[in-house]
PAZAPA-4460 file (N, C-alpha, C; in steps of 0.05 Angstrom, whole numbers, plus 32768, in hexadecimal, padded with zeros to 4 digits):
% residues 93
    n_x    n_y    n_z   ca_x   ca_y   ca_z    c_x    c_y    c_z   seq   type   mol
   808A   8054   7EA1   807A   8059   7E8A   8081   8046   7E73     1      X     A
   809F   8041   7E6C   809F   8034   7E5A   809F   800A   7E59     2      X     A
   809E   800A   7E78   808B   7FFA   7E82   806B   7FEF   7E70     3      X     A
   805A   8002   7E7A   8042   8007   7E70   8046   8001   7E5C     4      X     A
   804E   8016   7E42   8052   8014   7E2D   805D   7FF3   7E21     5      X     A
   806A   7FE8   7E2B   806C   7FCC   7E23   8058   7FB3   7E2B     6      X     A
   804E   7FB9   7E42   8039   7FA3   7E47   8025   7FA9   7E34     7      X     A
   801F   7FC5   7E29   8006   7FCC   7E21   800A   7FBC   7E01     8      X     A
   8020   7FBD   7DF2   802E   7FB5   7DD4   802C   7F95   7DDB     9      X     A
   803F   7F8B   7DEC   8037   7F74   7DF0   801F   7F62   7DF0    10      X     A
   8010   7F6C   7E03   7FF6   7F61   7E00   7FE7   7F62   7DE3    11      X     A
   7FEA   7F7A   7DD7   7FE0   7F84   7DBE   7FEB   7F6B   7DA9    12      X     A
   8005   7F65   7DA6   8015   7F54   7D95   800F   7F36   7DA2    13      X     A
   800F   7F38   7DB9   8008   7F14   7DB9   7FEA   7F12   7DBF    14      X     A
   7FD3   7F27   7DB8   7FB9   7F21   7DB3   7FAE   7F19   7DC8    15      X     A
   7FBC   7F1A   7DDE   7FB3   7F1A   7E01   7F9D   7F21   7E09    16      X     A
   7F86   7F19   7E0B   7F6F   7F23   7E12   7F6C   7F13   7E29    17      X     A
   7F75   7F03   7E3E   7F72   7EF7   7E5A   7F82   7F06   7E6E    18      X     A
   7F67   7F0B   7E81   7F78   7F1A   7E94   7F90   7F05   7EA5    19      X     A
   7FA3   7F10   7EB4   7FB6   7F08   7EC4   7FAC   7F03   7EDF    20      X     A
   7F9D   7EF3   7EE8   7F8D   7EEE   7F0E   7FA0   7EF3   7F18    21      X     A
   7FB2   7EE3   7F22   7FCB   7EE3   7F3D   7FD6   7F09   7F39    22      X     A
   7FE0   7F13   7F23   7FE4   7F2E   7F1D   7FCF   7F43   7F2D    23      X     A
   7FB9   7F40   7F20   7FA3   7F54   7F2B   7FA0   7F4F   7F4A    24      X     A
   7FA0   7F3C   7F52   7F9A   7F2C   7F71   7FB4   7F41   7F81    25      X     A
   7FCF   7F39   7F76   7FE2   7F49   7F81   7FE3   7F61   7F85    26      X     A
   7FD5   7F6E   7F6C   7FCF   7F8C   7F68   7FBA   7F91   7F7C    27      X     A
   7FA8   7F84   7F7E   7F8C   7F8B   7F99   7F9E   7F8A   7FB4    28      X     A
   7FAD   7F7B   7FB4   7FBA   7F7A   7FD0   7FD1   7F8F   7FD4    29      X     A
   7FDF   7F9D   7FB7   7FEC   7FB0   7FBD   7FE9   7FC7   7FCA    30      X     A
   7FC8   7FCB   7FC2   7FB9   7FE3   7FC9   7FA4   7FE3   7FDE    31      X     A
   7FA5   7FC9   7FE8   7F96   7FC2   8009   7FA7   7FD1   801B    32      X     A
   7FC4   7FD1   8013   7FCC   7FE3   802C   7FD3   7FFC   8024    33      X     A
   7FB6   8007   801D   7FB7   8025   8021   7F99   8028   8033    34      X     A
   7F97   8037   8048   7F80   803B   8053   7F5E   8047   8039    35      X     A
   7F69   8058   8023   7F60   8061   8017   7F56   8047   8003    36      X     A
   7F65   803C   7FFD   7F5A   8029   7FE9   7F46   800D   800B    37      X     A
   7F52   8001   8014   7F3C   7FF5   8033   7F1A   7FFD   802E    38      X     A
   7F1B   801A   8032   7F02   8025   8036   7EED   801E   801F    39      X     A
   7EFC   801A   7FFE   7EE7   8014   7FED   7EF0   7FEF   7FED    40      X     A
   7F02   7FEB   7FEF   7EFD   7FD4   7FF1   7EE8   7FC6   7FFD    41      X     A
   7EE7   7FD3   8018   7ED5   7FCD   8029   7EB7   7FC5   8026    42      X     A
   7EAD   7FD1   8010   7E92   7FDC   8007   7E90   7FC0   7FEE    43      X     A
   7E81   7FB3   7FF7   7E70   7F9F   7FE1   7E72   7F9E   7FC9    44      X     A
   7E62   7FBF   7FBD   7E5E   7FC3   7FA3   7E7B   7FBE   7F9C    45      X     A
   7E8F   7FCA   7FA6   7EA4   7FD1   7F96   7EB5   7FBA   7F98    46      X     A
   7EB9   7FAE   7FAC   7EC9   7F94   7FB1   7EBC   7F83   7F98    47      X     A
   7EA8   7F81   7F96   7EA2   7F6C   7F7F   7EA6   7F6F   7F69    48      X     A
   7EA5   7F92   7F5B   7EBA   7F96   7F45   7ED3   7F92   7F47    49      X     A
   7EE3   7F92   7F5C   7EF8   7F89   7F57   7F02   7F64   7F4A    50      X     A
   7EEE   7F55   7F55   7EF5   7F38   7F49   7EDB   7F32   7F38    51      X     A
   7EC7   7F49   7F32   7EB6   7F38   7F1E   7EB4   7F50   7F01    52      X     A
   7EC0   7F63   7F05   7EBD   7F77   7EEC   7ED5   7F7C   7EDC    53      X     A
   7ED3   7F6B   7EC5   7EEC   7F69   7EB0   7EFF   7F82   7EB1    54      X     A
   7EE8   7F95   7EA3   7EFF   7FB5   7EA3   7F0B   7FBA   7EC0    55      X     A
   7EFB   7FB8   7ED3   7F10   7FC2   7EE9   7F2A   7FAB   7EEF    56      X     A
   7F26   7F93   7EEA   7F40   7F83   7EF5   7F4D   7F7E   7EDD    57      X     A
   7F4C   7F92   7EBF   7F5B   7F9F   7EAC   7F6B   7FAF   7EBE    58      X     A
   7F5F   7FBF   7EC1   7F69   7FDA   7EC8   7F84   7FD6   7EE0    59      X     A
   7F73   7FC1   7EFB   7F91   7FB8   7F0E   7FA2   7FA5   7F03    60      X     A
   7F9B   7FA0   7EF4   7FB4   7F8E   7EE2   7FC7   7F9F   7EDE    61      X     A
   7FCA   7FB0   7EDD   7FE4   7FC1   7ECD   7FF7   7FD3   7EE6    62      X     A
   8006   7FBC   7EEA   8019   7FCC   7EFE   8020   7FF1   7F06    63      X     A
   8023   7FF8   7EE8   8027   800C   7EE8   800C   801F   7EE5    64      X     A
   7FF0   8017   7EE5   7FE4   802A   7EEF   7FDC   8024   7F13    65      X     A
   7FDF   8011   7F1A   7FE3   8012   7F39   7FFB   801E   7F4B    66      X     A
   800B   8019   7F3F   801F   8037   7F47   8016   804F   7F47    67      X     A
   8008   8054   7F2D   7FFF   8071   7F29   7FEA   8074   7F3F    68      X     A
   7FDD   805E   7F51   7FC3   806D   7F58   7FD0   8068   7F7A    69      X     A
   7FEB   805E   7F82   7FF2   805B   7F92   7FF8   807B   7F95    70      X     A
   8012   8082   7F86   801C   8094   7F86   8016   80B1   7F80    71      X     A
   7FFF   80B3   7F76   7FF5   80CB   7F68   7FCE   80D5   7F66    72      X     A
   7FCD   80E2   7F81   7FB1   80E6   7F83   7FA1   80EE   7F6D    73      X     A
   7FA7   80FA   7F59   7F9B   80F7   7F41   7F95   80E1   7F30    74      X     A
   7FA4   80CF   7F2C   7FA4   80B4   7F2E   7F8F   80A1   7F3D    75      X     A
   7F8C   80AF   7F58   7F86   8097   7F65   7F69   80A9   7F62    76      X     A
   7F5D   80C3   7F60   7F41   80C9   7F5C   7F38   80C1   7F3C    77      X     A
   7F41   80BB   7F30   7F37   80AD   7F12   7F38   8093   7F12    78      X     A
   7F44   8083   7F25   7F3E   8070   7F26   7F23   8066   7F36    79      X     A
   7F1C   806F   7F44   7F06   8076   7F5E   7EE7   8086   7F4F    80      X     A
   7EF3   8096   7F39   7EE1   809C   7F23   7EDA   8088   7F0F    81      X     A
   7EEC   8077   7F06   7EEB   805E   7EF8   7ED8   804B   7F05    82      X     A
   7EDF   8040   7F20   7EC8   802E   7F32   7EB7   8035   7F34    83      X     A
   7EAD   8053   7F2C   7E8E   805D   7F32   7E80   8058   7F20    84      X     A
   7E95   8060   7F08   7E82   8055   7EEE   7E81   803B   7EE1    85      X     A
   7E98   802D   7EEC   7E87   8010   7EED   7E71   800A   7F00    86      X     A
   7E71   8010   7F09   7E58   800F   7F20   7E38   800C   7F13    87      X     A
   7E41   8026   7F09   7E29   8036   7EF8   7E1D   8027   7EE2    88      X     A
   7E38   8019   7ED2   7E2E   800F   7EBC   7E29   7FF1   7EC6    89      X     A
   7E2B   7FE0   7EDA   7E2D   7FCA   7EE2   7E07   7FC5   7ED8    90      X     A
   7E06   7FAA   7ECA   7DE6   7FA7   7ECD   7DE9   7F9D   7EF2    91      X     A
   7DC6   7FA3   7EF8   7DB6   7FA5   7F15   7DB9   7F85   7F1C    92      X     A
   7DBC   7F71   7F2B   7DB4   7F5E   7F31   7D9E   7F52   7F44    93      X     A
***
């Protein structure tokens, strides 16, 4: 937690607005080996938010909420609720 809490100040104080690629990339691959995370990977729509939708490769940037969604099924259904509604709000192409 107090992890979190310092990336989150950090970024805030050095005005960080670029995501971290190699980071998030690591983070997608942390969670390839769960069968549960595979299955949406799997799926088009969602694979492509992962490398083309800012908020979500926010969101796997942060070590410590990929823990959380490793570790903690509540966690991991808000995150899974999160990808829907990017989905939702994605403009149509």
């Amino acid at each position: 937690m107090l992890d979190f809490i310092l990336e989150i100040l950090s970024d805030a104080f050095n005005g960080r607005t670029t995501l971290h690629t190699s980071k998030i990339d690591h983070n997608i691959e942390r969670l390839r080996q769960y069968d549960w995370f595979e299955q949406i990977y799997r799926h088009d729509r969602y694979r492509r938010l992962f490398f083309a939708n800012r908020h979500v490769r926010k969101y796997l940037q942060s070590d410590w909420r990929v823990h959380r969604i490793i570790k903690k099924k509540q966690a991991r259904a808000k995150f899974i609720d999160f990808l829907t509604k990017q989905l939702k709000n994605r403009p149509l192409n």
